[in-house]
C-alpha positions as CSV (number, residue, x, y, z in Angstrom):
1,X,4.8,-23.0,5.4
2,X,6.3,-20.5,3.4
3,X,3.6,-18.1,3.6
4,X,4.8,-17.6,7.3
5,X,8.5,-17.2,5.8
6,X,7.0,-14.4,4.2
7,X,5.1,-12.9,6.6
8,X,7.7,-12.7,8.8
9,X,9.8,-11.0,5.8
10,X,6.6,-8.5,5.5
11,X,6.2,-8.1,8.8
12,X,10.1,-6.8,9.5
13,X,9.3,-4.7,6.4
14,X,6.7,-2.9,8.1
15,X,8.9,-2.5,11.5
16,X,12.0,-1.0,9.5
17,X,9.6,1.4,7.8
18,X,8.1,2.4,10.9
19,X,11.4,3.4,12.2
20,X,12.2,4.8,9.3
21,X,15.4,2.9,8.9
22,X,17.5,3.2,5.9
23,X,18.3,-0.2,4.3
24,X,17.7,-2.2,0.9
25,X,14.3,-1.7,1.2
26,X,14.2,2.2,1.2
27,X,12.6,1.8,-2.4
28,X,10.2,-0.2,-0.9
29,X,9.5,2.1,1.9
30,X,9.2,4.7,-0.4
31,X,6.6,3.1,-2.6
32,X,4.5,2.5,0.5
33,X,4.8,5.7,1.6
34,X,3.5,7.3,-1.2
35,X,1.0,4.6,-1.9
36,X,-0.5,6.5,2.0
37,X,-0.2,9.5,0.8
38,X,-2.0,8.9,-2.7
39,X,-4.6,7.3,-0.7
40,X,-5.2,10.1,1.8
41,X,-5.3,12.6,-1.0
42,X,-7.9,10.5,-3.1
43,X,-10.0,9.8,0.1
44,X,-10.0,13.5,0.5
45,X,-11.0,14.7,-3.0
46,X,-13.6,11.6,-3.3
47,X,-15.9,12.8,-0.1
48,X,-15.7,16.3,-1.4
49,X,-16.7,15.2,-5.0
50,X,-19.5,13.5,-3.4
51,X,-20.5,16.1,-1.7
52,X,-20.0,19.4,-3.4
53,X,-21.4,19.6,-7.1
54,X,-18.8,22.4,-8.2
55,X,-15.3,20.2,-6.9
56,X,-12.6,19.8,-9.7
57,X,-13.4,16.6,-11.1
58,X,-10.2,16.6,-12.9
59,X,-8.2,16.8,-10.4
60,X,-10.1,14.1,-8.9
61,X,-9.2,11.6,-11.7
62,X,-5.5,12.8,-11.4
63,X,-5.3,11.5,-7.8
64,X,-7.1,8.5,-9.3
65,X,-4.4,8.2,-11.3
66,X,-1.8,8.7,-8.8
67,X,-3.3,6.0,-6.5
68,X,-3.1,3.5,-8.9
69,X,0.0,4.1,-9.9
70,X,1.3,4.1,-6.6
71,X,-0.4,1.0,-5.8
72,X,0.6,-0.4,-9.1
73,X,4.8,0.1,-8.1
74,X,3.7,-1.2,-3.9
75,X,2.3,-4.6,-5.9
76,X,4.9,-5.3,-8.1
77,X,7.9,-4.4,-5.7
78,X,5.3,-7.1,-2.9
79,X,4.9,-9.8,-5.8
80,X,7.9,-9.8,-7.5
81,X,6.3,-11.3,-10.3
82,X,4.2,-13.9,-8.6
83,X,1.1,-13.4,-9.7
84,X,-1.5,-16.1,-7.7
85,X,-3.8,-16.0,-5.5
86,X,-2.0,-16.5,-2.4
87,X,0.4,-13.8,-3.2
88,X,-3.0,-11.9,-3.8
89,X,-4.3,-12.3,-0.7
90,X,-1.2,-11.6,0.8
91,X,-0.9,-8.3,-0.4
92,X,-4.6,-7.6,0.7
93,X,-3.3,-8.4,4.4
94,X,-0.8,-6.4,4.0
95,X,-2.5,-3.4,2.1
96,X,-4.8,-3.4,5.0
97,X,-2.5,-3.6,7.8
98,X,-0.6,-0.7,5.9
99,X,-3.6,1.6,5.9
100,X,-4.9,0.7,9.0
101,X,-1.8,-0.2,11.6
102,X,-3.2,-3.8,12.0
103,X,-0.3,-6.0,13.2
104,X,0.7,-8.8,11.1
105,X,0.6,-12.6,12.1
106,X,3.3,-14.5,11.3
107,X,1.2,-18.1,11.9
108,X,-0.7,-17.4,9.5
């Protein structure tokens, strides 16, 4: 099972960076931390781009940009070079549980 050995590695991530301690995995922390932010920001300027003809497009692309990026560094700090599927769908779980507070299961 070493998707549960990794899980519970994930999952004691997540608790140290809600709590804000300062470990080895501040760089990770970090990178997740921004990844929220870029998000937020992106979120933001994509409803008012939808709904306001005369919004900044360029700025727009720029927290396009930034979102990627961010996400870019959060999934190759999560994979550590192991690009497959599994690891994939890992990161989805934990993307997800990142934006949204979902806990994570360890049996999975």
């Amino acid at each position: 099972m070493a998707d549960a050995g990794l899980l519970d590695r994930i999952d004691a991530a997540k608790k140290r960076h809600e709590r804000r301690e300062h470990c080895m995995s501040d760089e990770f922390s970090e990178a997740c931390d921004a990844l929220v932010v870029a998000e937020k920001k992106f979120n933001k300027l994509d409803a008012t781009v939808r709904t306001d003809s005369s919004a900044d497009v360029c700025r727009w692309f720029d927290a396009l940009e930034e979102r990627y990026q961010t996400e870019k560094r959060v999934w190759e700090m999560f994979t550590a070079g192991e690009r497959s599927r599994r690891m994939g769908m890992l990161y989805l779980r934990f993307r997800e549980s990142l934006f949204a507070g979902l806990p994570l299961r360890t049996d999975a």
